[in-house]
C-alpha positions as CSV (number, residue, x, y, z in Angstrom):
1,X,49.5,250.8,28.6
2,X,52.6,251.3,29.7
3,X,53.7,253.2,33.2
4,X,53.9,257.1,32.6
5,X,50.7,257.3,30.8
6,X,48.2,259.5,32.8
7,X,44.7,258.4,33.2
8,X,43.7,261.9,34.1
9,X,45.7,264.0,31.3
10,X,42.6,265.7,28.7
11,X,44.6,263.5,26.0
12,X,44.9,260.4,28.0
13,X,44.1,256.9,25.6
14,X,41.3,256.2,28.8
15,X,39.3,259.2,27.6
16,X,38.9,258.2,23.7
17,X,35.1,259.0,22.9
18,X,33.4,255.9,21.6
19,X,31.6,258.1,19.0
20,X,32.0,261.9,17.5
21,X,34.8,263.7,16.4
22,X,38.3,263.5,18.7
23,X,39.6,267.0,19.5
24,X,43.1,267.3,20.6
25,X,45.3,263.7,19.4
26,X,44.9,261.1,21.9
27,X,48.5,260.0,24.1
28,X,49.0,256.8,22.1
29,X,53.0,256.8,22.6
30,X,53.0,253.5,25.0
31,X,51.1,250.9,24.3
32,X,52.6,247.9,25.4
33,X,51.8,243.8,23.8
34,X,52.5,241.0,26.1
35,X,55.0,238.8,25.3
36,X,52.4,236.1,25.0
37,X,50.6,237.7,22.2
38,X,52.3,238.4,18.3
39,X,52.5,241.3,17.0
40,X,50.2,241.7,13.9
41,X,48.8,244.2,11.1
42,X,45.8,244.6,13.5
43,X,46.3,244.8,17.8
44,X,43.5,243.3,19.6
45,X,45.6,242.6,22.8
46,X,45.8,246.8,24.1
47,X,43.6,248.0,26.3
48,X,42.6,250.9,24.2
49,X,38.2,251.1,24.1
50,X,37.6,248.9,20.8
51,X,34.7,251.0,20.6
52,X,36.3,254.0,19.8
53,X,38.8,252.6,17.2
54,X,41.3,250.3,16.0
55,X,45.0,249.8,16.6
56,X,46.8,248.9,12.8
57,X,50.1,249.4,11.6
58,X,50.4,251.3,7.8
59,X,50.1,248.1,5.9
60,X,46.4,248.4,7.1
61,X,46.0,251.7,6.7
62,X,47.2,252.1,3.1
63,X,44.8,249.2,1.9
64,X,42.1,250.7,4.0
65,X,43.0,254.3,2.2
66,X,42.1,252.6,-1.3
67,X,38.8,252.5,-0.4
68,X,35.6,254.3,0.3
69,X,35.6,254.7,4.1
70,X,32.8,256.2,6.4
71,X,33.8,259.6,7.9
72,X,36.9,258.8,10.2
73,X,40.4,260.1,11.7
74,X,43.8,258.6,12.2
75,X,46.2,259.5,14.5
76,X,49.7,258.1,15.5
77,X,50.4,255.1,18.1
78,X,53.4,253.4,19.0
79,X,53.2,249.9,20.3
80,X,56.2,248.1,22.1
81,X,56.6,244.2,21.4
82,X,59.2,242.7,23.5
83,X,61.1,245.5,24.0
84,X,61.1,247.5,20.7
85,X,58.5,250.3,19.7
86,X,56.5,250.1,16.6
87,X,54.9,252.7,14.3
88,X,51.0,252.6,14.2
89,X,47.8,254.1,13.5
90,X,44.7,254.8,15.6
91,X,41.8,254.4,13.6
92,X,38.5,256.3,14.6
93,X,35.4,256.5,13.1
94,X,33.7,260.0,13.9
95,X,30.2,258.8,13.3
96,X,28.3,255.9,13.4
97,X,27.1,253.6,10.3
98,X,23.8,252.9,11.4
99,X,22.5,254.8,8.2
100,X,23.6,252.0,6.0
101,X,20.9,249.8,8.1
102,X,17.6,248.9,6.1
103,X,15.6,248.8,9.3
104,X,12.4,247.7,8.1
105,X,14.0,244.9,6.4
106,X,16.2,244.0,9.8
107,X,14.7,242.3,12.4
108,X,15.2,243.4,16.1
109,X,14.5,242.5,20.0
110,X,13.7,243.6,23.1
111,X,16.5,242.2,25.7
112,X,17.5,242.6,29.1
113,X,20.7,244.5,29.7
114,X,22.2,242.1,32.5
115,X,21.2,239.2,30.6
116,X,18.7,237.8,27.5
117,X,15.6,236.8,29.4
118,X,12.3,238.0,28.6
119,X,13.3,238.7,24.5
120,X,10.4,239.7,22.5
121,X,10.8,240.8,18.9
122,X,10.0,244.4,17.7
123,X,9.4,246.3,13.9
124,X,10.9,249.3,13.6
125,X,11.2,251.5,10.8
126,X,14.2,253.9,10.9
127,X,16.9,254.4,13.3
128,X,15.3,257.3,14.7
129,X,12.5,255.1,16.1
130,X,15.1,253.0,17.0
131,X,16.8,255.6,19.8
132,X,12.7,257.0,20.9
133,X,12.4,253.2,21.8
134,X,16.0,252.3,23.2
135,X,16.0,255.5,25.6
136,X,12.2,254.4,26.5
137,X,13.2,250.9,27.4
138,X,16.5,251.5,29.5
139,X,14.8,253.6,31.6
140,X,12.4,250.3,32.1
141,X,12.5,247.6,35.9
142,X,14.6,245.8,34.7
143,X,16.2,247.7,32.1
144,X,16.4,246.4,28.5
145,X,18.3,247.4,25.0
146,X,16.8,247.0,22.1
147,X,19.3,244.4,20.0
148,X,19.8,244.0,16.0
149,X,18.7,239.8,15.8
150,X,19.5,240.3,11.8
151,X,20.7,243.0,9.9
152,X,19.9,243.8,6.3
153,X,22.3,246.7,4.9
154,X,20.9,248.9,2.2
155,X,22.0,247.9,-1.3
156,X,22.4,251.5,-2.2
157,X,25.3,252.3,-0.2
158,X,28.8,252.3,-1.7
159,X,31.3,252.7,1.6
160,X,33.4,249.2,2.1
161,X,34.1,250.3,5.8
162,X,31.9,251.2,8.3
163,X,31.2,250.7,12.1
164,X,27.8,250.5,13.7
165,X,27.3,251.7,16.8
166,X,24.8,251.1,20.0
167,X,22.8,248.3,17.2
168,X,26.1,246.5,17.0
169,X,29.6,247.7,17.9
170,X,31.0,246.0,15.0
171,X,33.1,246.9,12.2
172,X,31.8,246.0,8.5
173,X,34.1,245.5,5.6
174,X,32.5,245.4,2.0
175,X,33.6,242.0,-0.2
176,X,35.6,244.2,-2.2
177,X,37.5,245.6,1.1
178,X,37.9,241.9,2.6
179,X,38.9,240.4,-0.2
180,X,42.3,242.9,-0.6
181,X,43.0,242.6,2.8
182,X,43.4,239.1,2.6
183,X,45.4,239.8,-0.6
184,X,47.4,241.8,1.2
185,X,47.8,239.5,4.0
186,X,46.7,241.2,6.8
187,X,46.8,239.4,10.1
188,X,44.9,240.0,13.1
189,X,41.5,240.5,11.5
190,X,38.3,238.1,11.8
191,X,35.2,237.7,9.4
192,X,31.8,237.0,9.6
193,X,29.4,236.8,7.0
194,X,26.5,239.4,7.3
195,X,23.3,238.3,4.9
């Protein structure tokens, strides 16, 4: 971020809620890439709370837009790269896409929070069980998190983007969605295959 840009202001980028829906448009006017990074269709290198959205210029956006997202909201960023200010897009999911999850076909774990130690695995069989057992087990000496070891998706589910949240703070393109971004050349993006 660039000088100027209040911590404290209600709009402030510092204040972006990792989930839910954002009120009033976040100050995203000064975002600032080091010289040592390049400038691509996707900007990993801000300090703006990866949890709570994505940085991408319109290229990214209007490939996203022709397809079916999860429930989300965009608002306007500017990013300076060596002196010059770009137009782009935050990107913000409002809700999580832990209902695409087949959780009695994932697997999970019980896991310390400060490190892995003491894993054991655990069955559960919707996400609601899933939050009874994580607000149970942080409250534990030590504290633990219950962790997705393997995710299954259900098959049902048409959306190509979607972004879990507390099982996995990833993002999750469909085949389709991947497969027209690298069409479209978008840079700045990494993939991992999910079984």
């Amino acid at each position: 971020m660039s000088p100027g840009n209040s911590h404290n202001a209600p709009n402030s980028a510092w204040k972006i809620p990792a989930i839910g829906e954002i009120k009033e448009a976040p100050q995203l006017n000064a975002l600032v890439i080091e010289y040592n990074y390049k400038r691509a269709n996707l900007v990993d290198a801000i300090p703006v709370n990866t949890h709570s959205g994505l940085i991408i210029d319109s290229k990214f956006l209007n490939t996203l837009l022709e397809f079916t997202i999860d429930e989300y909201q965009v608002f306007p960023a500017t990013v300076r790269y060596r002196k010059k200010d770009y137009p782009y897009h935050f990107f913000h999911f409002v809700g999580d896409g832990n209902r695409f999850v087949d959780f009695e076909k994932s697997e999970f774990i019980l896991s310390g929070v400060l490190n892995d130690a003491g894993e054991a695995s655990v069955s559960l069989a919707s996400y609601e069980i899933y939050l009874q057992l994580d607000q149970q087990v942080i409250q534990a000496d030590p504290p633990m998190r219950v962790k997705a070891s393997k995710l299954v998706f259900l098959e049902n589910s048409d959306v190509d983007f979607f972004r879990l949240y507390r099982l996995r703070y990833e993002y999750f393109v469909s085949e389709r969605l991947k497969s027209a971004l690298e069409a479209a050349n978008i840079k700045g993006v990494k993939y991992e295959v999910v079984e």
